[in-house]
C-alpha positions as semicolon CSV with decimal commas, in nm:
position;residue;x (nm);y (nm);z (nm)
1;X;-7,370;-13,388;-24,109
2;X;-7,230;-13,614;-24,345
3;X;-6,785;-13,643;-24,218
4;X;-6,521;-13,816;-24,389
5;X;-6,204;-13,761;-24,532
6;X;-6,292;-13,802;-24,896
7;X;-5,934;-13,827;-25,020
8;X;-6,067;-13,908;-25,265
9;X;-6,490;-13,866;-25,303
10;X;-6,580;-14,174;-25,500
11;X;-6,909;-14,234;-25,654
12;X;-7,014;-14,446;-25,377
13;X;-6,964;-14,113;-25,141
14;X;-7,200;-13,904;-25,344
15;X;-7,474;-14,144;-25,360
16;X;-7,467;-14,116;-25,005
17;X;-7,409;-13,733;-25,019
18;X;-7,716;-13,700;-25,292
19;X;-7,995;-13,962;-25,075
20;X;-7,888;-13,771;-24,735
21;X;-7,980;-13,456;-24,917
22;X;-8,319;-13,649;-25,016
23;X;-8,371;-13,676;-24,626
24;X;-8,308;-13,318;-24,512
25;X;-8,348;-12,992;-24,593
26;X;-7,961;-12,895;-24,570
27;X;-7,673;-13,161;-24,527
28;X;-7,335;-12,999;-24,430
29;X;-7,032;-13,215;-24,584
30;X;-6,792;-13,231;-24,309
31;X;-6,414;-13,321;-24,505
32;X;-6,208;-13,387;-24,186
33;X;-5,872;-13,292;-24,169
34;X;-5,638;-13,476;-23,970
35;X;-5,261;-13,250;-23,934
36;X;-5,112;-13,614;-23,842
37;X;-5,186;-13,844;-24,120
38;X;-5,099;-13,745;-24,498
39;X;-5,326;-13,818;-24,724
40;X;-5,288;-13,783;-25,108
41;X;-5,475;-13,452;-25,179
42;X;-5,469;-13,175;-24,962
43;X;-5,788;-13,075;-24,775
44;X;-5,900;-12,776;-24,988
45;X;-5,837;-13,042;-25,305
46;X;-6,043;-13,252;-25,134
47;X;-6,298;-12,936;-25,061
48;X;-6,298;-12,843;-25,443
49;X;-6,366;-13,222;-25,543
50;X;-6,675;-13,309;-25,348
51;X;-6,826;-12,963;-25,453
52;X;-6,734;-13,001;-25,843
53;X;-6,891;-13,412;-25,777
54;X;-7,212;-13,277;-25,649
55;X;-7,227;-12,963;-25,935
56;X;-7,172;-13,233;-26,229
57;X;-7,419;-13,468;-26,066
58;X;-7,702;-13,273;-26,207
59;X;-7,893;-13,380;-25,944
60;X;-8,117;-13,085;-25,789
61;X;-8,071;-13,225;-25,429
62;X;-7,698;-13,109;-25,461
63;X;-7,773;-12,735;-25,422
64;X;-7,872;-12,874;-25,015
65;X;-7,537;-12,998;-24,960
66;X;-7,275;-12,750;-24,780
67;X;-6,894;-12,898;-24,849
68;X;-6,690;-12,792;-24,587
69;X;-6,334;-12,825;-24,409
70;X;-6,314;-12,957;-24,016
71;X;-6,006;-12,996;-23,850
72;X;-6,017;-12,907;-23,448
73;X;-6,198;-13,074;-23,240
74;X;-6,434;-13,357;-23,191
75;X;-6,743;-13,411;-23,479
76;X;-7,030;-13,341;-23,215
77;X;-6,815;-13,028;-23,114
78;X;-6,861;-12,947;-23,516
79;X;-7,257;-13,075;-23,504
80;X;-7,331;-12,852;-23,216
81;X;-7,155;-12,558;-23,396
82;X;-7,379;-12,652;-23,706
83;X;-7,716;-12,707;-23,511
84;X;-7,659;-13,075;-23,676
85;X;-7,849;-13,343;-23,477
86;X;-7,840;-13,635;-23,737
87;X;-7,419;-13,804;-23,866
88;X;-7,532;-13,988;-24,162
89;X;-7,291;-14,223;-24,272
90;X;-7,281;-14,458;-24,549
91;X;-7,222;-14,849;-24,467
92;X;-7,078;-15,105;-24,749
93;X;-7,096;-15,405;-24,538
94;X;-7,079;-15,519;-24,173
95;X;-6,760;-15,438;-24,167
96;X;-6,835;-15,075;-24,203
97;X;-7,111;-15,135;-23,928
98;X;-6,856;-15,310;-23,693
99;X;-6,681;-15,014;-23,723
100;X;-6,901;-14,725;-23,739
101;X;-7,134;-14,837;-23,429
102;X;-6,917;-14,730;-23,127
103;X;-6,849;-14,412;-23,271
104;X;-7,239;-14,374;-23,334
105;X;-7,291;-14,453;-22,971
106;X;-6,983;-14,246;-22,842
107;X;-7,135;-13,937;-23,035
108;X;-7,482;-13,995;-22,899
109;X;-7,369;-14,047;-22,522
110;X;-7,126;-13,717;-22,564
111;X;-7,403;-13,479;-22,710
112;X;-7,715;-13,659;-22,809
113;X;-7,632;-13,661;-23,152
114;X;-7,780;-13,953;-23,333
115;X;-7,641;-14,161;-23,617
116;X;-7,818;-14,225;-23,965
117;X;-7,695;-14,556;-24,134
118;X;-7,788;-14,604;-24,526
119;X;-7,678;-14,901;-24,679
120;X;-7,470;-14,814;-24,998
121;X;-7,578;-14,925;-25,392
122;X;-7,433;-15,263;-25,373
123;X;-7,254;-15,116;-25,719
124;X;-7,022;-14,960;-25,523
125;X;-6,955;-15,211;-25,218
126;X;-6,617;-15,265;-25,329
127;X;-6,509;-14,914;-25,395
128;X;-6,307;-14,732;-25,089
129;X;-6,109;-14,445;-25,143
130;X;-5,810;-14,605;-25,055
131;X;-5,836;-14,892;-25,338
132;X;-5,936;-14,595;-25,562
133;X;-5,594;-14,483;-25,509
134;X;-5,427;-14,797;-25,530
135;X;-5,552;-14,900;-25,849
136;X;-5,496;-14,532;-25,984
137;X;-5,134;-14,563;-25,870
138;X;-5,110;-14,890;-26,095
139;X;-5,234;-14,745;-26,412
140;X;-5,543;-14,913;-26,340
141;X;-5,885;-14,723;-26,491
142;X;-6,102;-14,559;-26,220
143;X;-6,321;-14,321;-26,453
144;X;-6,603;-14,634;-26,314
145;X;-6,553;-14,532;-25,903
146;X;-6,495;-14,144;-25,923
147;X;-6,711;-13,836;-26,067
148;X;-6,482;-13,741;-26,412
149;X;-6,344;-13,445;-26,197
150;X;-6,146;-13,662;-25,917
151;X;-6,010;-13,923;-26,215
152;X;-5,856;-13,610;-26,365
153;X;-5,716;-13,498;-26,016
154;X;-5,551;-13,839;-25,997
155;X;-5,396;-13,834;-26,339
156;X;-5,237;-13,510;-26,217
157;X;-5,092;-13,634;-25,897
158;X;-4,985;-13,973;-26,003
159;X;-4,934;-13,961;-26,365
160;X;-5,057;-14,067;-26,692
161;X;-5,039;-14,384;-26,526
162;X;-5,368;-14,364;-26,336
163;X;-5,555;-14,298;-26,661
164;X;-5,418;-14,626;-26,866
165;X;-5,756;-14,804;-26,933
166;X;-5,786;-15,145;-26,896
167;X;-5,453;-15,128;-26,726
C-alpha cells in the first residue's frame, strides 16, 4: 500500500509508485481523502491523474499498481481490508523520516503492519506537491516535476498562467 494525497502526483511520486511495483507483485495506490481539508483537485481528479501517470510511463511494472480512493477510517483499517502488510512510502530527506517514523511505528503497534522506506532520486528531492502548485500558480513551468497529464490539469485549474515557461 502505497497512501498519499497526490494533489497533485509529481514525478517524484511515480518513481516511488513504479520501484514499489518492482518489489511486489501488486501495489494498491491508496489517494486519501480527507472531507476537512480542501485541496486543489478533487479526489477522483486526483484518481484519474495517478492512473493516466502510470499508463504514459510506459513502464510494464505499472499494470501492478491499483489507484484507488480512501476516505473512512484509519490506513491499517484500509491495509487489513486489502490483505496489505507492507506502507511503502517515499522519503526526500530526514525531514520526511522525522516525520514519517511515528506513523510507521503507530501502524505497526495498531495492526502489525510494517513500513517500507525508499529513498527518492535525489532529482526530485526538492519537488513536493505543494511547491508544484505554488510555482504553477505563479506562471512558473512545471512540465520538469509532473507526468504531461497533471501539467495540463494545472493549466486548467489555474490558468494559462501555470504553463508560462521560464516564468
Amino acid at each position: 500500500m502505497c497512501p498519499g494525497s497526490f494533489d497533485p502526483v509529481t514525478l517524484g511520486h511515480l518513481d516511488v509508485l513504479l520501484r514499489a511495483a518492482g518489489m511486489f507483485d501488486v501495489v494498491h495506490v491508496g489517494v486519501a481523502v480527507n472531507p476537512a481539508k480542501r485541496g486543489l483537485l478533487t479526489g477522483p481528479e486526483r484518481v484519474g491523474l495517478v492512473r493516466a501517470a502510470l499508463e504514459g510511463s510506459g513502464d510494464p511494472r505499472a499494470e501492478r499498481v491499483v489507484v484507488e480512493e480512501f476516505a473512512d477510517g484509519l490506513l491499517v483499517d484500509h491495509c487489513r481490508r486489502l490483505g496489505a502488510g507492507v506502507v511503502v512510502k517515499g522519503l526526500r530527506g530526514g525531514t520526511d523520516y522525522a516525520y514519517e517514523l511515528p506513523m510507521a511505528l503507530m501502524n505497526r503497534h495498531l495492526a502489525g503492519v510494517e513500513t517500507v522506506f525508499l529513498v527518492g532520486d535525489p532529482r526530485f528531492e526538492h519537488v513536493s506537491s505543494s511547491l508544484v502548485k505554488e510555482v504553477a500558480r505563479h506562471g512558473g513551468d512545471v512540465s520538469a516535476l509532473v507526468p504531461p497529464a497533471v501539467r495540463a490539469a494545472l493549466v486548467s485549474r489555474l490558468g494559462e498562467n501555470a504553463d508560462a515557461p521560464g516564468a
